[in-house]
MINU-283337 format. One record per residue: x, y, z of N, C-alpha, C in turn; residue in one letter. Coordinates in steps of 0.2 Angstrom, whole numbers, padded with zeros to 4 digits, always signed. Atoms other than C-alpha are relative to their C-alpha. Example, Ala and Ser with C-alpha at 12.3 -4.5 7.8 and 13.67 -1.06 7.14 Angstrom:
((+0004 -0006 +0000) (+0062 -0022 +0039) (+0004 +0006 +0000) "A")
((-0004 -0006 -0001) (+0068 -0005 +0036) (-0004 +0005 +0003) "S")
//
This chain:
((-0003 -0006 +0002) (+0617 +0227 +0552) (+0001 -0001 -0008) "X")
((-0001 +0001 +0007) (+0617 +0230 +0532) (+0006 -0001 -0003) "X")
((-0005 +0000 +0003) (+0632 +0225 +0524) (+0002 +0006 -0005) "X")
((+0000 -0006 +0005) (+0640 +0237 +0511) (-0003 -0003 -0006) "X")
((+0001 +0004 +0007) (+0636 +0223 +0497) (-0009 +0003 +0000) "X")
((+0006 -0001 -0001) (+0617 +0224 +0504) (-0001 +0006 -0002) "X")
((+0000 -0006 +0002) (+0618 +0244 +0503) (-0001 +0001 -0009) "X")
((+0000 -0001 +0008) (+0623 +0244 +0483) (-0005 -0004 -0002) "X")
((+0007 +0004 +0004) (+0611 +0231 +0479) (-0005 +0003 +0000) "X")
((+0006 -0004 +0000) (+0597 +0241 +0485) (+0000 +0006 -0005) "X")
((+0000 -0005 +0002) (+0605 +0257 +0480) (+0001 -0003 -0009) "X")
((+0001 +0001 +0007) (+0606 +0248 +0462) (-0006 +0000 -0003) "X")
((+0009 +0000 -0001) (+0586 +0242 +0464) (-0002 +0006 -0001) "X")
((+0003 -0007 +0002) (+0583 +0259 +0464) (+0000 +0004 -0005) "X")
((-0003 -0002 +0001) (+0591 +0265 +0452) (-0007 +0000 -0008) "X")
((+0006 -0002 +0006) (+0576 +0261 +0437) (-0006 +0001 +0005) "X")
((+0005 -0006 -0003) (+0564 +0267 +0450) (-0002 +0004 +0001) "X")
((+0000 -0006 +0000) (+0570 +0283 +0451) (-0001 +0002 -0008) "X")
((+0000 -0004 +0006) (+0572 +0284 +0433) (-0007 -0001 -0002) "X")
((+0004 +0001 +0003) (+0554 +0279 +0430) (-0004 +0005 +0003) "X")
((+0004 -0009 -0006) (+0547 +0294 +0444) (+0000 +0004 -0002) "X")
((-0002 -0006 +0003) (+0558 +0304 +0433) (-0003 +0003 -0007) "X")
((+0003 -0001 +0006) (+0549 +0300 +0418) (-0007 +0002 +0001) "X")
((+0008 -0001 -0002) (+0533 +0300 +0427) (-0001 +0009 +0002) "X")
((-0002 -0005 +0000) (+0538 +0319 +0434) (+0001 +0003 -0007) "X")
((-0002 -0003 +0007) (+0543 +0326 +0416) (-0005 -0002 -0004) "X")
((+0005 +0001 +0002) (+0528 +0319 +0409) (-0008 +0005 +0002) "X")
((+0004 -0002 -0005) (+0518 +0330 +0420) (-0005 -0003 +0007) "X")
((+0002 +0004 -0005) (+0515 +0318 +0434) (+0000 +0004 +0006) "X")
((-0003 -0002 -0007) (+0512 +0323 +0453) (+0006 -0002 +0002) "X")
((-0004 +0002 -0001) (+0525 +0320 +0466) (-0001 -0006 +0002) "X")
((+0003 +0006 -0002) (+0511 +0308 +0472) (-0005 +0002 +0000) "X")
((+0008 +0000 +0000) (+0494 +0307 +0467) (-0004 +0002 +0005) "X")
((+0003 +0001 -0006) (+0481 +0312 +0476) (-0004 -0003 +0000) "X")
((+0006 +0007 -0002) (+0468 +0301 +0484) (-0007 +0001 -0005) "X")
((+0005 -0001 +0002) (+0454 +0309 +0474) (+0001 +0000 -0009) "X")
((+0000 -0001 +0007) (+0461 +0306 +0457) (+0002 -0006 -0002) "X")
((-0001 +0008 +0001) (+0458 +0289 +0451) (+0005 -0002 -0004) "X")
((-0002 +0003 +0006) (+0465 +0289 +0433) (+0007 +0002 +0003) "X")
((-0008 -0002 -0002) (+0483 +0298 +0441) (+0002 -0007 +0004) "X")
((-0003 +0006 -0004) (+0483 +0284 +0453) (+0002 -0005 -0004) "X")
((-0002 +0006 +0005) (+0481 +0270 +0442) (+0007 +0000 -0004) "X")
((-0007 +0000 +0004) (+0496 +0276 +0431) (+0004 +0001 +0003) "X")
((-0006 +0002 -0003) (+0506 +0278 +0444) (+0001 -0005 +0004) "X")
((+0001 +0006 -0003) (+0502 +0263 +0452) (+0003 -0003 -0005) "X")
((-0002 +0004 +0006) (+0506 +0254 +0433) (+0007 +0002 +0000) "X")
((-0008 -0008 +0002) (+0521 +0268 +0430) (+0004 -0002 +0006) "X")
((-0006 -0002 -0005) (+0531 +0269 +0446) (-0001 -0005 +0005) "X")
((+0001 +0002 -0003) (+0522 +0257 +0458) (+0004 -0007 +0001) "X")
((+0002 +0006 +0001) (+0524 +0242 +0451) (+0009 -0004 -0001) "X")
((-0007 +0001 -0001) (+0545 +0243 +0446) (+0000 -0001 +0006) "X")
((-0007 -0001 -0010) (+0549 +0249 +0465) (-0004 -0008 +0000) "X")
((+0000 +0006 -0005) (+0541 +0231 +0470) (+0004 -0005 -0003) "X")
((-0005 +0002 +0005) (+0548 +0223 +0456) (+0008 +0001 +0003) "X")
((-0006 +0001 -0003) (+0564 +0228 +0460) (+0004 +0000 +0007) "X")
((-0003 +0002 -0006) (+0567 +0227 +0477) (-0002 -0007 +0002) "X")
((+0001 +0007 +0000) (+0559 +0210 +0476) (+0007 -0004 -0002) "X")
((-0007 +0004 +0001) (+0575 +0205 +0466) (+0004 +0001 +0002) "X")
((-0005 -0003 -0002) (+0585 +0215 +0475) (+0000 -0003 +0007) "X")
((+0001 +0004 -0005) (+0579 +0205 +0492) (+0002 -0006 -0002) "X")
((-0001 +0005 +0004) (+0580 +0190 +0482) (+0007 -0003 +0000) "X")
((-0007 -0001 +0000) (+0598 +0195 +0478) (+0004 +0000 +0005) "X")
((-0003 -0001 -0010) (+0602 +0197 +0497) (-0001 -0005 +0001) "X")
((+0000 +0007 -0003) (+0597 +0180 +0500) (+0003 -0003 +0001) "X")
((-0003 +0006 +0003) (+0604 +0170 +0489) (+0008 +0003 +0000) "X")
((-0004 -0003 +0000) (+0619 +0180 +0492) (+0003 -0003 +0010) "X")
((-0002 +0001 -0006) (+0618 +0177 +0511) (-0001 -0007 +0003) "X")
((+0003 +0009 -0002) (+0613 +0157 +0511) (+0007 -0004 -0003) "X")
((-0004 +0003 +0006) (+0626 +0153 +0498) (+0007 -0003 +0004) "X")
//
């Protein structure tokens, strides 16, 4: 079961995720590409994709080392 510590960590991971979707949206982005539009994909694959793994990898990371220690 998640701890609260675990919760915030994630809910902080997120937190330039959201702001990068938000910039991606306001730029005139979909809410999610569609299949049929390469060049949309790609950018938001670079743009929005690539933080979320980024940071919930640290954010995993951070749970570990957190729960080994």
């Amino acid at each position: 079961m998640p701890t609260l510590l675990n919760l915030s960590i994630l809910a902080l991971a997120s937190l330039p995720v959201l702001w990068r979707w938000w910039q991606w949206r306001r730029r005139g982005g979909a809410w999610w590409p569609r299949r049929d539009d390469e060049p949309q994909r790609r950018a938001f694959a670079r743009e929005v994709k690539g933080p979320l793994f980024a940071s919930l990898s640290l954010a995993v990371l951070a749970m570990l080392m957190l729960h080994y220690r």
